[in-house]
C-alpha positions in Angstrom: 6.4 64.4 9.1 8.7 63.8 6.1 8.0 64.0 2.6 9.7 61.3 1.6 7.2 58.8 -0.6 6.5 55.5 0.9 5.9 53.1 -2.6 3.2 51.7 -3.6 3.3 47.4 -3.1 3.2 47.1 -6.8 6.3 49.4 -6.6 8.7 47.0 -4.6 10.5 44.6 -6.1 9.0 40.7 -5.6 11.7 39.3 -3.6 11.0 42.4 -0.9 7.7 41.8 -0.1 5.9 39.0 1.7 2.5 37.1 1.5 0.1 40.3 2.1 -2.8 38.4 3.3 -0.9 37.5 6.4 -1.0 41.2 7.4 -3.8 43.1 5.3 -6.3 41.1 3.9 -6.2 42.8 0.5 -3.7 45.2 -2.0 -6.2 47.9 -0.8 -5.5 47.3 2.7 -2.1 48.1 2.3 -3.0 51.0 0.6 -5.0 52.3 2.7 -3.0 52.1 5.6 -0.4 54.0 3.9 -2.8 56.9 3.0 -3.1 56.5 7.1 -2.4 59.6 8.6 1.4 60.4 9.8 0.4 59.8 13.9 -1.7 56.5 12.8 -1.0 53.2 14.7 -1.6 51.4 11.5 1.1 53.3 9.6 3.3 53.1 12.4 3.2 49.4 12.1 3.0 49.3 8.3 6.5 51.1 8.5 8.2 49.0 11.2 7.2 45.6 9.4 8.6 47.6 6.0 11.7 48.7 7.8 12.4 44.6 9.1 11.7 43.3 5.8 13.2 45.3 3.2 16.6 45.3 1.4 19.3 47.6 2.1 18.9 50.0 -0.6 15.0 50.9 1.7 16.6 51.4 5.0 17.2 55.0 5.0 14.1 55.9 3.4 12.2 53.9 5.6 13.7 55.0 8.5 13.5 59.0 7.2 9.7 58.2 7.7 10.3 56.6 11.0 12.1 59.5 12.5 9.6 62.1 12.9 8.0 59.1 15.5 10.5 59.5 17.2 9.2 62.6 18.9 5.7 61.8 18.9 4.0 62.9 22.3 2.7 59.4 22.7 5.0 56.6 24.6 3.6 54.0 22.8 4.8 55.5 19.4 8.2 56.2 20.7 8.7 53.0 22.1 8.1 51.2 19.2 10.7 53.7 17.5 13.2 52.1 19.7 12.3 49.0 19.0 12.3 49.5 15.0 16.1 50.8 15.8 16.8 47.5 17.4 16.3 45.9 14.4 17.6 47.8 11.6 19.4 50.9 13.6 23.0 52.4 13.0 25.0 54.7 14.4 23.3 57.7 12.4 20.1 56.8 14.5 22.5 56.9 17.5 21.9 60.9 18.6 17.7 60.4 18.6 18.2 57.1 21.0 20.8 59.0 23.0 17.8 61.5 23.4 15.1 58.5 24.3 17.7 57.4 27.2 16.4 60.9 29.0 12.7 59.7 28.3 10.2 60.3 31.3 8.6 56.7 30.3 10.5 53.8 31.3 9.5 51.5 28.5 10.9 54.2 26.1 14.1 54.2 27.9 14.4 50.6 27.4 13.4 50.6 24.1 16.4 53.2 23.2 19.0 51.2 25.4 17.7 47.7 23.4 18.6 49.3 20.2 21.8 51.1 21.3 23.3 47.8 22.1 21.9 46.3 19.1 23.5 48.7 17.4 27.0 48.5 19.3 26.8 45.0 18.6 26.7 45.4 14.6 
């Protein structure tokens, strides 16, 4: 996994975060699922929702986290890499979805075609 540090919610600027209650019921939620470790479902989705809601200036962080899922040996976890690309992808993300397209799992493989074309479409 990378080393880059994921911030802290008291960290990020006001007008980059949402109402928190509507996805962890407390500041300590949050926090704990970033202590989560790097192969946890929770962080997973804790860096996806990051990735669709934060400014510019985030994106490559937040997708230097996201990477290293890329090559998890789960499909789920892959799958929803491609789908994070679809949202906030660019052609630097364009080599790891080329690599998904060869994917044994077909919802992968749709997954990195989705974000390829979302990305094409830019």
């Amino acid at each position: 996994m990378s080393t880059t540090k994921v911030p802290l919610r008291s960290e990020i600027p006001v007008e980059y975060t949402w109402d928190l209650e509507s996805i962890y019921a407390s500041p300590a939620d949050w926090e704990a699922a970033l202590a989560e470790p790097g192969d946890s479902p929770a962080r997973l989705n804790l860096l996806i929702a990051w990735l669709a809601h934060a400014g510019d200036a985030d994106w490559n962080a937040i997708k230097a986290l996201l990477k290293p899922y890329a090559e998890s040996s789960d499909t789920s976890t892959r799958y929803q890499f491609g789908e994070a690309m679809a949202l906030r992808g660019d052609a630097e993300d364009v080599p790891v979805l080329l690599r998904l397209l060869a994917d044994a799992d077909t919802d992968v493989r749709i997954s990195a075609a989705n974000a390829l074309l979302a990305i094409e479409r830019k």
